[in-house]
PDB file of N, CA, C and O in Angstrom:
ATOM      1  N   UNK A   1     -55.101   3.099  15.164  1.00  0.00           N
ATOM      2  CA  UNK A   1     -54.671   3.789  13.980  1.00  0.00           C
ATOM      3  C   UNK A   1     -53.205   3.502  13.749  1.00  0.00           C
ATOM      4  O   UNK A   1     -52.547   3.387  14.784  1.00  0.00           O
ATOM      5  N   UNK A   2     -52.517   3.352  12.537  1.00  0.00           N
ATOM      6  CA  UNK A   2     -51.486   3.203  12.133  1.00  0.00           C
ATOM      7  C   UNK A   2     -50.996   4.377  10.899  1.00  0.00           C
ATOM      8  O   UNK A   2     -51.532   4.582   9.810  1.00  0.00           O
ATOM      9  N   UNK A   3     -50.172   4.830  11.311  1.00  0.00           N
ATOM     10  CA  UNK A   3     -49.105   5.575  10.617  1.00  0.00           C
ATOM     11  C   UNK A   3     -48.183   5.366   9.373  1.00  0.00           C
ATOM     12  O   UNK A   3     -47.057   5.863   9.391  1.00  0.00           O
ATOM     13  N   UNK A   4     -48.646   4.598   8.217  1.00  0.00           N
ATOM     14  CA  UNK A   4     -47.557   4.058   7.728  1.00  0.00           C
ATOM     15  C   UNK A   4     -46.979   4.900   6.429  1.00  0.00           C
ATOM     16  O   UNK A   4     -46.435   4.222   5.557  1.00  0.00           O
ATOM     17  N   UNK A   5     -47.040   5.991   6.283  1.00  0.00           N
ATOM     18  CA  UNK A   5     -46.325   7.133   5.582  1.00  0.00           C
ATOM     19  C   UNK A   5     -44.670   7.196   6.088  1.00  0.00           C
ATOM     20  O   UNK A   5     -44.238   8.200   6.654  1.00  0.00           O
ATOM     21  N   UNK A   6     -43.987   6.242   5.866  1.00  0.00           N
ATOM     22  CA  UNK A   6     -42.705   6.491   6.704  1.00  0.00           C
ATOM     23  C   UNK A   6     -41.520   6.401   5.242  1.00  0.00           C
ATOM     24  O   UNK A   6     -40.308   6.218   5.353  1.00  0.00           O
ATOM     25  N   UNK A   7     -42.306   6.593   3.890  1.00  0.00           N
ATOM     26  CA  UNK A   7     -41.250   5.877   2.822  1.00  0.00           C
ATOM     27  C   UNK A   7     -40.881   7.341   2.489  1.00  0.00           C
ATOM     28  O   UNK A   7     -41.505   8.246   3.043  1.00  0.00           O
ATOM     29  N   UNK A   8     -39.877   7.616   1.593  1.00  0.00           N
ATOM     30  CA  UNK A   8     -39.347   8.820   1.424  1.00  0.00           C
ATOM     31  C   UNK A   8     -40.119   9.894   0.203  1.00  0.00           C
ATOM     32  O   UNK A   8     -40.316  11.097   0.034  1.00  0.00           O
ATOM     33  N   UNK A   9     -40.367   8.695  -0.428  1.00  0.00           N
ATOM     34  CA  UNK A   9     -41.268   9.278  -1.388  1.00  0.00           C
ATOM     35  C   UNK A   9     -42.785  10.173  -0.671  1.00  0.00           C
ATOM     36  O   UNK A   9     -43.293  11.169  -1.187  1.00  0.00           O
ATOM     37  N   UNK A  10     -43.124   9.694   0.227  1.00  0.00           N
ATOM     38  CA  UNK A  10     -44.456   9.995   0.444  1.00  0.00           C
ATOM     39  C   UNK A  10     -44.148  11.646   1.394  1.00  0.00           C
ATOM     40  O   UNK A  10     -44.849  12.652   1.288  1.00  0.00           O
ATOM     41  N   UNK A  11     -42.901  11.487   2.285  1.00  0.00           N
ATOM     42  CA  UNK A  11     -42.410  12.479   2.718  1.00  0.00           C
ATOM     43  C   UNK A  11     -41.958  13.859   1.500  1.00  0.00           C
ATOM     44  O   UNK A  11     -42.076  15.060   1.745  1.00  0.00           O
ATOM     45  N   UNK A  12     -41.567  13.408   0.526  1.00  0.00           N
ATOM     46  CA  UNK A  12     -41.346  14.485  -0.230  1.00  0.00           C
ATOM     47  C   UNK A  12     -42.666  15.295  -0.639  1.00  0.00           C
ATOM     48  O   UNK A  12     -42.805  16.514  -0.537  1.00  0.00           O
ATOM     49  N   UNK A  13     -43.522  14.460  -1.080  1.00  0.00           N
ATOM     50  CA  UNK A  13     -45.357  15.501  -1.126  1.00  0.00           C
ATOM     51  C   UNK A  13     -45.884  15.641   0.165  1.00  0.00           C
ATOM     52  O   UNK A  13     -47.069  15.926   0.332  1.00  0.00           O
ATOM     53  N   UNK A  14     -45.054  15.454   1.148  1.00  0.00           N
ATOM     54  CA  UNK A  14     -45.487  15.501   2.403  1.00  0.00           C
ATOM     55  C   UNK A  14     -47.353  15.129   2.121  1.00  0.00           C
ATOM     56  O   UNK A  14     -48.222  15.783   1.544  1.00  0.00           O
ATOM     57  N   UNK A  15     -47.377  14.219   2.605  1.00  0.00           N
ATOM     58  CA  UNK A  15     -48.616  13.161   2.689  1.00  0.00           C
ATOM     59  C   UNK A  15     -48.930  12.532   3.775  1.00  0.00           C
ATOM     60  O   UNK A  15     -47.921  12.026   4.267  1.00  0.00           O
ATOM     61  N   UNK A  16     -50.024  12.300   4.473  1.00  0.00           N
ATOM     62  CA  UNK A  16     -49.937  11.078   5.750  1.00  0.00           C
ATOM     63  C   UNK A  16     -51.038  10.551   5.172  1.00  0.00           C
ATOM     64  O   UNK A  16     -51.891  11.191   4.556  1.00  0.00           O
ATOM     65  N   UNK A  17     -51.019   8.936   5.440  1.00  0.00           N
ATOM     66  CA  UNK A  17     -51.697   7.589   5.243  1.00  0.00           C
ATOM     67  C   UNK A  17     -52.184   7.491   6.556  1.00  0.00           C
ATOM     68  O   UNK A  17     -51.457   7.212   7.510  1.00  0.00           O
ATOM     69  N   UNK A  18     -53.374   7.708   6.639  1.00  0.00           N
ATOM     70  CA  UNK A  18     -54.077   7.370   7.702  1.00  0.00           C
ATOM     71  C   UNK A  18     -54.438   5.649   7.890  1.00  0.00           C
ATOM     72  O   UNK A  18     -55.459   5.633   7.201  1.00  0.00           O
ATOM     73  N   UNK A  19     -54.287   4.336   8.323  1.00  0.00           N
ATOM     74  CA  UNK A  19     -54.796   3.626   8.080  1.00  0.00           C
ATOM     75  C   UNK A  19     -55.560   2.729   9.141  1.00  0.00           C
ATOM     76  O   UNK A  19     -55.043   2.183  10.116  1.00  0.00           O
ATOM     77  N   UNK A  20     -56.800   2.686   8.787  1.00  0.00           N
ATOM     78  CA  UNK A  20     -57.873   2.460  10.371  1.00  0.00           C
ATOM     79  C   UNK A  20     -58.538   1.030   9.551  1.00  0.00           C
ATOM     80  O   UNK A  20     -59.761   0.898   9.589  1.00  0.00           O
ATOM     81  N   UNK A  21     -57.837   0.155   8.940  1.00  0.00           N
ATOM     82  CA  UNK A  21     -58.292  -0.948   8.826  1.00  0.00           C
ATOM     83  C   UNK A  21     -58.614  -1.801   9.597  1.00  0.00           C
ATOM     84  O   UNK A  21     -59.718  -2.339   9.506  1.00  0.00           O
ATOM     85  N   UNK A  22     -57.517  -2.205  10.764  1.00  0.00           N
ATOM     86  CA  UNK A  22     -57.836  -3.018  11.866  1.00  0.00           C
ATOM     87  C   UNK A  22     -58.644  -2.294  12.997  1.00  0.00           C
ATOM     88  O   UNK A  22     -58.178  -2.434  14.127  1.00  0.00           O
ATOM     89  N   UNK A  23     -59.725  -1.581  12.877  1.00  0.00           N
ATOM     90  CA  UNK A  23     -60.273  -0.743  13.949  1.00  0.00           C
ATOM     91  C   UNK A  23     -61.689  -1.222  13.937  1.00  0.00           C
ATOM     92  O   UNK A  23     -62.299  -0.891  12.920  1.00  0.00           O
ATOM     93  N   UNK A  24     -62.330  -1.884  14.769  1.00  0.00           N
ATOM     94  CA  UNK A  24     -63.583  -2.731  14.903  1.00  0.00           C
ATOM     95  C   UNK A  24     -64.452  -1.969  15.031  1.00  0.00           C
ATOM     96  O   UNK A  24     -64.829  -1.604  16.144  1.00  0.00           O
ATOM     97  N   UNK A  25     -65.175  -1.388  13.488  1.00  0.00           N
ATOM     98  CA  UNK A  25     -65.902  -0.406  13.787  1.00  0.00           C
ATOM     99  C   UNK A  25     -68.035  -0.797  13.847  1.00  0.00           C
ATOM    100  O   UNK A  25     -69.100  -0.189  13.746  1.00  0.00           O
ATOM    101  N   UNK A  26     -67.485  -2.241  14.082  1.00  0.00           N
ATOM    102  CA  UNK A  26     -68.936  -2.899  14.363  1.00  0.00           C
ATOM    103  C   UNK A  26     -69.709  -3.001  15.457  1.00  0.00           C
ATOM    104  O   UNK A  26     -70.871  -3.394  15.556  1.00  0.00           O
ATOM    105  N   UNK A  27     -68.755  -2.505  16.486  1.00  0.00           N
ATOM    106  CA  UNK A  27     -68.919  -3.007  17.804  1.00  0.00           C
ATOM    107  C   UNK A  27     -70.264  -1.684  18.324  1.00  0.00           C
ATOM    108  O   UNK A  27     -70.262  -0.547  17.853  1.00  0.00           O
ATOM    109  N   UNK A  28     -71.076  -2.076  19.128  1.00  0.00           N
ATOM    110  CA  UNK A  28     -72.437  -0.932  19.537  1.00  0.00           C
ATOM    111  C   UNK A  28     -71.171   0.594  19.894  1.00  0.00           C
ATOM    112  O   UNK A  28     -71.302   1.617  19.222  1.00  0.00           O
ATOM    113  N   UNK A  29     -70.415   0.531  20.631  1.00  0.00           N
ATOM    114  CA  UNK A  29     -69.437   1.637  20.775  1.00  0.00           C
ATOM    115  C   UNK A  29     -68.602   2.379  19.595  1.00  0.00           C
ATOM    116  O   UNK A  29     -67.778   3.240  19.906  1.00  0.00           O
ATOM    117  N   UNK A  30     -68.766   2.128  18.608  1.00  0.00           N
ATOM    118  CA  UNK A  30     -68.061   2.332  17.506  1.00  0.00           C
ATOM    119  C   UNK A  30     -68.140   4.223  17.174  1.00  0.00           C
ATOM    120  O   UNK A  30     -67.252   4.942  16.717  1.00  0.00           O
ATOM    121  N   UNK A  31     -68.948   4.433  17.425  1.00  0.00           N
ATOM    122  CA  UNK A  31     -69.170   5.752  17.250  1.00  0.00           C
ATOM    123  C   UNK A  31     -68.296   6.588  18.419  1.00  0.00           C
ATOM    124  O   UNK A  31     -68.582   7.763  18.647  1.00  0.00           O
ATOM    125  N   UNK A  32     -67.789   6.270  18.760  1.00  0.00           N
ATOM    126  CA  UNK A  32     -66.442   6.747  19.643  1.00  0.00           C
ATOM    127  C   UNK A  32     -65.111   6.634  18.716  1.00  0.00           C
ATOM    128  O   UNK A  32     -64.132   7.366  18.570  1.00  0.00           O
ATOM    129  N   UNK A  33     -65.455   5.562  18.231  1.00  0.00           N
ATOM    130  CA  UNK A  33     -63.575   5.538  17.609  1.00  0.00           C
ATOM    131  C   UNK A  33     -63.927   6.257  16.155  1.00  0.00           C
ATOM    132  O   UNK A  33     -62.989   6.837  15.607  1.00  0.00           O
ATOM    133  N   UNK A  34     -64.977   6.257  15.619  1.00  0.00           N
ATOM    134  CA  UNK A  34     -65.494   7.253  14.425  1.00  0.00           C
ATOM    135  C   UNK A  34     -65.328   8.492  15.112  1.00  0.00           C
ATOM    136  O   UNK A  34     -64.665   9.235  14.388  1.00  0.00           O
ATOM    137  N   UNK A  35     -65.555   8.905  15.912  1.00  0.00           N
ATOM    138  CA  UNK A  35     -64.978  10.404  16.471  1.00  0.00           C
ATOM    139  C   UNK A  35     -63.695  10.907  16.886  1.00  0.00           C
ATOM    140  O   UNK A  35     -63.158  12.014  16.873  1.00  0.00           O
ATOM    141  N   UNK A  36     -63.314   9.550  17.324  1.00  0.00           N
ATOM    142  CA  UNK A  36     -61.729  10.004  17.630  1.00  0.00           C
ATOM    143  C   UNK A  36     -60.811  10.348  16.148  1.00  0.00           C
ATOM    144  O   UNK A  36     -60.196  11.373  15.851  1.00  0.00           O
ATOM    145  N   UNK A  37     -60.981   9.148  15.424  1.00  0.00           N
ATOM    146  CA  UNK A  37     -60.303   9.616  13.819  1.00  0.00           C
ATOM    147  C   UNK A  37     -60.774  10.494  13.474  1.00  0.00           C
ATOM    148  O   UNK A  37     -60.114  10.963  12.546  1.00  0.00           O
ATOM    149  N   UNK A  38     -62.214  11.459  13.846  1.00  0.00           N
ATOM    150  CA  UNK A  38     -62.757  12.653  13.166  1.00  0.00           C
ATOM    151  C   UNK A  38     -61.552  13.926  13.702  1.00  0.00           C
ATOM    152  O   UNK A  38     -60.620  14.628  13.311  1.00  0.00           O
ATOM    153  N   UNK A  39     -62.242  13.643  14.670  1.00  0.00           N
ATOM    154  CA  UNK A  39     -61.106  14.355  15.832  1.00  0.00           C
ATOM    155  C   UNK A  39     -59.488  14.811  15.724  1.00  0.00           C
ATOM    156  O   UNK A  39     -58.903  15.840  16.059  1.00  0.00           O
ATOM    157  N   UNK A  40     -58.896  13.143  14.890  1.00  0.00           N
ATOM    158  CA  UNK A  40     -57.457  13.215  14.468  1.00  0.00           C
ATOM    159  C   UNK A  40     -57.172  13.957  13.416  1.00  0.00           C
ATOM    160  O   UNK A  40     -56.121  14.559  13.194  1.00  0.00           O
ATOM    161  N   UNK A  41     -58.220  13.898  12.709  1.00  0.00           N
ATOM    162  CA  UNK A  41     -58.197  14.334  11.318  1.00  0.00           C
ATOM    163  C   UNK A  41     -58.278  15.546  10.976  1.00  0.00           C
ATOM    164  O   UNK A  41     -57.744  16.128  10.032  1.00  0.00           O
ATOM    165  N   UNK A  42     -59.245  16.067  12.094  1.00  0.00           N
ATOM    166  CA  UNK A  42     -59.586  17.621  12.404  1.00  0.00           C
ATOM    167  C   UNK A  42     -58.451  18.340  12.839  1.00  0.00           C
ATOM    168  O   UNK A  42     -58.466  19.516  12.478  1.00  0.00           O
ATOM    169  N   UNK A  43     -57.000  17.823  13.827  1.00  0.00           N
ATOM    170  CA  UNK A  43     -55.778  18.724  14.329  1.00  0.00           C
ATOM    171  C   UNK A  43     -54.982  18.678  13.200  1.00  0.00           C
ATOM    172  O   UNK A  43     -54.163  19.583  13.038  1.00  0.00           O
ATOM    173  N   UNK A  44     -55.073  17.810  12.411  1.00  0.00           N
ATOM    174  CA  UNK A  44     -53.829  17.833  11.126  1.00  0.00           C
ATOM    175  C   UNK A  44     -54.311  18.381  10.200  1.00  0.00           C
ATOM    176  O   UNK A  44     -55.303  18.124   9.519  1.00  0.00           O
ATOM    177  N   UNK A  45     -53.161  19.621  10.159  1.00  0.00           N
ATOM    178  CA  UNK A  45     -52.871  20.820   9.502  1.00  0.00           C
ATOM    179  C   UNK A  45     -53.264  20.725   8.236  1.00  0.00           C
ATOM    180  O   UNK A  45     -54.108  21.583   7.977  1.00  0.00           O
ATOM    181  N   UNK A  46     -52.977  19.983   7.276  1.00  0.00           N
ATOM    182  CA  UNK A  46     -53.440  19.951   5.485  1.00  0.00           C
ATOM    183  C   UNK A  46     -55.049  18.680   5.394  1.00  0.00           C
ATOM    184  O   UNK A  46     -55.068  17.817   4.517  1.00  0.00           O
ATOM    185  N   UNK A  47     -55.776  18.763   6.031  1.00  0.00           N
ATOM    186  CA  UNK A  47     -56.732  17.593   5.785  1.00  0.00           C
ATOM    187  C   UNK A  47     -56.653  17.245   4.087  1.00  0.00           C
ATOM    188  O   UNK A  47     -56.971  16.076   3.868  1.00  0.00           O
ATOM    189  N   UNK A  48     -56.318  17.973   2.937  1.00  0.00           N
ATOM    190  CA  UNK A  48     -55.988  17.618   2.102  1.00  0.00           C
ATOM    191  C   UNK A  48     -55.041  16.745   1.860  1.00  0.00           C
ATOM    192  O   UNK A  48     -55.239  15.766   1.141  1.00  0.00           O
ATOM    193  N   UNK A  49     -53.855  17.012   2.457  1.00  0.00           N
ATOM    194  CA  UNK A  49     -53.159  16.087   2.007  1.00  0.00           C
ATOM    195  C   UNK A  49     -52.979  14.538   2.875  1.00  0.00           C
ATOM    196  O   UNK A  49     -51.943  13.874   2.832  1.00  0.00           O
ATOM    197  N   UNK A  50     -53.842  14.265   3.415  1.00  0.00           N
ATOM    198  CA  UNK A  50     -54.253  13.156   4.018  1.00  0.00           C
ATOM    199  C   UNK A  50     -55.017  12.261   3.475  1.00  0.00           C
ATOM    200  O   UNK A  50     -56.086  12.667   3.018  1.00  0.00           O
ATOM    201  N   UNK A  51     -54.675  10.727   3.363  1.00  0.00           N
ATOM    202  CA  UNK A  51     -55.459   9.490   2.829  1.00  0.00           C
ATOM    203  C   UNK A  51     -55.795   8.224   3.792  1.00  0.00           C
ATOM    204  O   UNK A  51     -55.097   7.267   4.128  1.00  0.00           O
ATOM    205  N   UNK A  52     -56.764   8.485   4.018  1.00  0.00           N
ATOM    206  CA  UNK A  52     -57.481   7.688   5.184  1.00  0.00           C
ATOM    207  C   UNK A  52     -58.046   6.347   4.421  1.00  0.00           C
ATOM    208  O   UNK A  52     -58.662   6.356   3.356  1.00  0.00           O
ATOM    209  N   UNK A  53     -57.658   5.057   5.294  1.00  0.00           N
ATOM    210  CA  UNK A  53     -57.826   3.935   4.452  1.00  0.00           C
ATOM    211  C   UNK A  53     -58.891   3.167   5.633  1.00  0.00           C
ATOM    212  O   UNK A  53     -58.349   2.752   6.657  1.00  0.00           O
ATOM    213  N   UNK A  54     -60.201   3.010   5.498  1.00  0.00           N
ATOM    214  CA  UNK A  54     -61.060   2.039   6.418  1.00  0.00           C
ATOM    215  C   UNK A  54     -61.201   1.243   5.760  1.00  0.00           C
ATOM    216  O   UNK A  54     -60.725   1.132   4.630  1.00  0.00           O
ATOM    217  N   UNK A  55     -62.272   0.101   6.638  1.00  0.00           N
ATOM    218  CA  UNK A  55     -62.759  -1.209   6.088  1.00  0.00           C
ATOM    219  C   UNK A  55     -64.000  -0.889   5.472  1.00  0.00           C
ATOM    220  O   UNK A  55     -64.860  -0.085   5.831  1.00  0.00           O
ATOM    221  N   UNK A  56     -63.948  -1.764   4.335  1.00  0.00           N
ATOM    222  CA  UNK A  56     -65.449  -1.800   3.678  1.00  0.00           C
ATOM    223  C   UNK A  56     -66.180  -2.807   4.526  1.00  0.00           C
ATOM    224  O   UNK A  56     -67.369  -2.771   4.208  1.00  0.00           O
ATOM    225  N   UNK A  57     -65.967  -3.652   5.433  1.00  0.00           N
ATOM    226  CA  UNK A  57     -67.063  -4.530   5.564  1.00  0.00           C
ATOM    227  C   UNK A  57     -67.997  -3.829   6.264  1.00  0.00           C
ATOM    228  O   UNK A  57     -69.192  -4.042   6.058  1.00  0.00           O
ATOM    229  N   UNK A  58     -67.562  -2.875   7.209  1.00  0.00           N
ATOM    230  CA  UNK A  58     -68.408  -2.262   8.369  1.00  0.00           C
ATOM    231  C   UNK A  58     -69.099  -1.647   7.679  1.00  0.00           C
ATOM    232  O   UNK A  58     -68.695  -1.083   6.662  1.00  0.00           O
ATOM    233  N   UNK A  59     -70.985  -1.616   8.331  1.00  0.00           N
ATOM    234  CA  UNK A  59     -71.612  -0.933   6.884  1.00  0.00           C
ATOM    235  C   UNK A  59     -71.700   0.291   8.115  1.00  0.00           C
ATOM    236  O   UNK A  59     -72.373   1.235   7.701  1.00  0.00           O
ATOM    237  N   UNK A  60     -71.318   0.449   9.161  1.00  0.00           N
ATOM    238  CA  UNK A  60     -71.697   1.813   9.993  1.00  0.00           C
ATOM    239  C   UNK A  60     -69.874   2.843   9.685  1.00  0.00           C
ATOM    240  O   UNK A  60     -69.339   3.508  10.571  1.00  0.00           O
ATOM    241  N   UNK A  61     -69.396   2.698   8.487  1.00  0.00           N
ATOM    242  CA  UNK A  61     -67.847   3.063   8.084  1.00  0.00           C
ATOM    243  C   UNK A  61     -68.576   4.221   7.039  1.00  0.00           C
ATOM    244  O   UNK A  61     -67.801   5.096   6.654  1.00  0.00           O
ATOM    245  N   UNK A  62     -69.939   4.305   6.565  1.00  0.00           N
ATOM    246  CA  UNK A  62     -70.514   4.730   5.104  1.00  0.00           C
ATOM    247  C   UNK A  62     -70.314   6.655   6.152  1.00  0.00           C
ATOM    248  O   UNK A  62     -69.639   7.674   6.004  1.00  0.00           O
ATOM    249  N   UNK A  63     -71.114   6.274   6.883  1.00  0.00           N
ATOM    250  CA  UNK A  63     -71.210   7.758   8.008  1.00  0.00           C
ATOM    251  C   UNK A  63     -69.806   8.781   7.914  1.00  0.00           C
ATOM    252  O   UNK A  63     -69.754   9.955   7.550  1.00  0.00           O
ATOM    253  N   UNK A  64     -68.448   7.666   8.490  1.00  0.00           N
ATOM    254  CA  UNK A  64     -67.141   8.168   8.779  1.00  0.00           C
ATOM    255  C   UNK A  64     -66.796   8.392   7.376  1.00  0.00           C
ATOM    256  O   UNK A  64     -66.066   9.383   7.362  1.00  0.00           O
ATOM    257  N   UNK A  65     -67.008   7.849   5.917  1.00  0.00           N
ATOM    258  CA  UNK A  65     -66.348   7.919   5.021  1.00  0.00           C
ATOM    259  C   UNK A  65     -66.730   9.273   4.550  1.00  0.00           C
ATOM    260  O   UNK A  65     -65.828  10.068   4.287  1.00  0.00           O
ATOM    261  N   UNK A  66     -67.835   9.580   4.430  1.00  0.00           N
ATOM    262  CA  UNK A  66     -68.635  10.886   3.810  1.00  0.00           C
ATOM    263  C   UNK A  66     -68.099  12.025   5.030  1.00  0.00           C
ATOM    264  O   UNK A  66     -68.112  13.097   4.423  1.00  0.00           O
ATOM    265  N   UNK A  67     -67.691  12.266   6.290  1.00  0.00           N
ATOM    266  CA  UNK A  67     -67.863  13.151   7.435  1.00  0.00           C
ATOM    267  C   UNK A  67     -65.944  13.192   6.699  1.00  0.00           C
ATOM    268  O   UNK A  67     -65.449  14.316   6.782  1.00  0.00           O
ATOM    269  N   UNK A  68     -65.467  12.634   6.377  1.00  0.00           N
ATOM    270  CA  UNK A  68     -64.080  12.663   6.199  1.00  0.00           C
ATOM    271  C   UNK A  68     -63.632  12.925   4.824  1.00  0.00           C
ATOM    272  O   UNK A  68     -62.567  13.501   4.601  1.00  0.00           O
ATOM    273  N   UNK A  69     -64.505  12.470   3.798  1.00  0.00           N
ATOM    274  CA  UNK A  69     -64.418  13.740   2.573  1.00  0.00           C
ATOM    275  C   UNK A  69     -64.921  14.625   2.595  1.00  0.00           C
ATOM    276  O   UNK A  69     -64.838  15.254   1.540  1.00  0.00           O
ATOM    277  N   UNK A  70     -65.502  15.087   3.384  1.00  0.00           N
ATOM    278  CA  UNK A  70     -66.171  16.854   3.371  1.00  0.00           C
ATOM    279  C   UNK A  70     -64.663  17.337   4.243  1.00  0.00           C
ATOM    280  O   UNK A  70     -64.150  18.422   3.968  1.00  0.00           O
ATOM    281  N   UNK A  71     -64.227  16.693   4.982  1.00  0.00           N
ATOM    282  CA  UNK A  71     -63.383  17.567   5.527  1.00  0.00           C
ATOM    283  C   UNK A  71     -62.008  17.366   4.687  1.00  0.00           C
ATOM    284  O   UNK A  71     -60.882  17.407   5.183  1.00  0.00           O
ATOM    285  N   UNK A  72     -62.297  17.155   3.408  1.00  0.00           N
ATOM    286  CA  UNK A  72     -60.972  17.348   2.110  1.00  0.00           C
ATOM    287  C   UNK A  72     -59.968  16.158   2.158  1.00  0.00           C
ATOM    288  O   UNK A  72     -58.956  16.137   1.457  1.00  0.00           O
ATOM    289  N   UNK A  73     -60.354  15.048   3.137  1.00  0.00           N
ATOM    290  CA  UNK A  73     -59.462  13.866   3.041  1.00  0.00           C
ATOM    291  C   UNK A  73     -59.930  13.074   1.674  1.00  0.00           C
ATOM    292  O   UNK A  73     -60.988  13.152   1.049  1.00  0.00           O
ATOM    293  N   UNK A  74     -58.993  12.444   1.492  1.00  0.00           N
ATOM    294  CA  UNK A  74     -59.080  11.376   0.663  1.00  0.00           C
ATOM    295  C   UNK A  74     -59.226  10.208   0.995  1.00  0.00           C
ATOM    296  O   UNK A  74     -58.434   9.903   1.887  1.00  0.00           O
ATOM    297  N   UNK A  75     -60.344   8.834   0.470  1.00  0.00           N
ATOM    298  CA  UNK A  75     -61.007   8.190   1.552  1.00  0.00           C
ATOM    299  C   UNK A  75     -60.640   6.759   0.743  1.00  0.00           C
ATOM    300  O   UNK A  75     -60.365   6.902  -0.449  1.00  0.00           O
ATOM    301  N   UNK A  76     -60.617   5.592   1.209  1.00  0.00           N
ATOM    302  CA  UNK A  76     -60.588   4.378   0.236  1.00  0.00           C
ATOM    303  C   UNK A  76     -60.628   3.660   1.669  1.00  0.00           C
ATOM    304  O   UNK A  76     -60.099   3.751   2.777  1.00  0.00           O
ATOM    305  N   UNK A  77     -62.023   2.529   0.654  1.00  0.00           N
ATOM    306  CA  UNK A  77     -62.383   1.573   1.477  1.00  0.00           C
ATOM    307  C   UNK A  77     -61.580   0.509   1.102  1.00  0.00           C
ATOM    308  O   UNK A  77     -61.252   0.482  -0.085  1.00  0.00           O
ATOM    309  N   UNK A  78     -61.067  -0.638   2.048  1.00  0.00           N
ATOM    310  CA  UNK A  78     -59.978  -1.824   1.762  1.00  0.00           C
ATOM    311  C   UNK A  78     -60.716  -3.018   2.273  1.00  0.00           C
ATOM    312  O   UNK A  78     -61.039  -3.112   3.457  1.00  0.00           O
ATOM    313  N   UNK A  79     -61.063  -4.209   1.104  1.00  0.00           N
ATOM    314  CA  UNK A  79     -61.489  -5.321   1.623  1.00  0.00           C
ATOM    315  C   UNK A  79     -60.462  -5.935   2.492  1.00  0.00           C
ATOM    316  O   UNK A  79     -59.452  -5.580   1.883  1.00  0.00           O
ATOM    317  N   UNK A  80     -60.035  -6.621   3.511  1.00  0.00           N
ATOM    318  CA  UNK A  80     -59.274  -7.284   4.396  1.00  0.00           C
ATOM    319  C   UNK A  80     -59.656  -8.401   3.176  1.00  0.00           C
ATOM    320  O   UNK A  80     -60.660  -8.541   2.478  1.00  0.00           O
ATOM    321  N   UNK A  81     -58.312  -9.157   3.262  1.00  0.00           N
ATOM    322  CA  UNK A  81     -57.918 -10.610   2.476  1.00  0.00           C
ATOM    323  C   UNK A  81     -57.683 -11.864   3.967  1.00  0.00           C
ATOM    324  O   UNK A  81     -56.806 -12.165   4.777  1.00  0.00           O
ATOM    325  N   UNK A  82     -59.028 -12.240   3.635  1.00  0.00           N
ATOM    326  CA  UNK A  82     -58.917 -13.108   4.772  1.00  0.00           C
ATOM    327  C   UNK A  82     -57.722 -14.617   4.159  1.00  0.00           C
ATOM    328  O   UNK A  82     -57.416 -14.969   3.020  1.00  0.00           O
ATOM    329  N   UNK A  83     -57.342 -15.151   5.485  1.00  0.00           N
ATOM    330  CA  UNK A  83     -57.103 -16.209   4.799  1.00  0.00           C
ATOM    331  C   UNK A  83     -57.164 -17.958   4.336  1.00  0.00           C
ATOM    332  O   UNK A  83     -57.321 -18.891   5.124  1.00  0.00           O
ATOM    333  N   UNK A  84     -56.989 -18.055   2.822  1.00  0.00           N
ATOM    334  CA  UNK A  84     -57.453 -19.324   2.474  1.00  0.00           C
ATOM    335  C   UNK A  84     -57.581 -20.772   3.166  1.00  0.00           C
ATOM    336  O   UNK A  84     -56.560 -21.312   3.592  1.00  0.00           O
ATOM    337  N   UNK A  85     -58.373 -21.169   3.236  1.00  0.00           N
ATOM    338  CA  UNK A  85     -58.199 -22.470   3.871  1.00  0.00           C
ATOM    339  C   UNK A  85     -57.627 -23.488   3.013  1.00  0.00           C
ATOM    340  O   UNK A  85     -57.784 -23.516   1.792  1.00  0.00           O
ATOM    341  N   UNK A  86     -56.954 -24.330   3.695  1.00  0.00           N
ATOM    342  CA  UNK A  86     -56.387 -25.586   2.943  1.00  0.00           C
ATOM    343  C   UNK A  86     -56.829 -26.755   3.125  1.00  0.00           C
ATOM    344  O   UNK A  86     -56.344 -27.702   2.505  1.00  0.00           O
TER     345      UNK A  86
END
C-alpha cells in the first residue's frame, strides 16, 4: 500500500488516497491482502473521507471494490499503462 496524500491541498479536506495498484491481487493468496486493506480501512477514523485506488485487471478486485464502498470509501479502478514497445 502506498500513501500518496502528502500535497497540501488534499491535507486541507483532510483526505487519504489509499493506493493498492501495485498489490498482486491474482495470486491463489490474495484474499489475505484483500483483508488486510479491509482491515486498514476499517481503523481509519472517516472511511468517508478515504479514496482507495485498485487495479482493474484483477477480476478477484470486483469482491474488495463492493466490501469497500459499503464501508463509505470511495473506490476507482486504474488500468496500469503498460509500456510501449519500440
Amino acid at each position: 500500500m502506498t500513501m500518496t496524500s502528502r500535497i497540501p491541498q488534499a491535507l486541507d479536506r483532510k483526505k487519504m488516497i489509499l493506493d493498492c495498484r501495485d498489490m498482486n491481487f491474482d495470486i491463489p493468496s490474495s484474499e489475505g491482502i484483500a483483508d488486510s486493506v479491509i482491515a486498514w480501512v476499517m481503523s481509519f477514523p472517516q472511511r468517508n473521507a478515504m479514496h482507495v485506488y485498485l487495479p482493474s485487471s484483477a477480476p478477484s478486485v470486483r469482491r474488495l471494490q463492493c466490501t469497500l464502498q459499503g464501508l463509505g470509501c470511495a473506490v476507482s479502478r486504474v488500468t496500469k499503462c503498460l509500456p510501449s514497445r519500440l
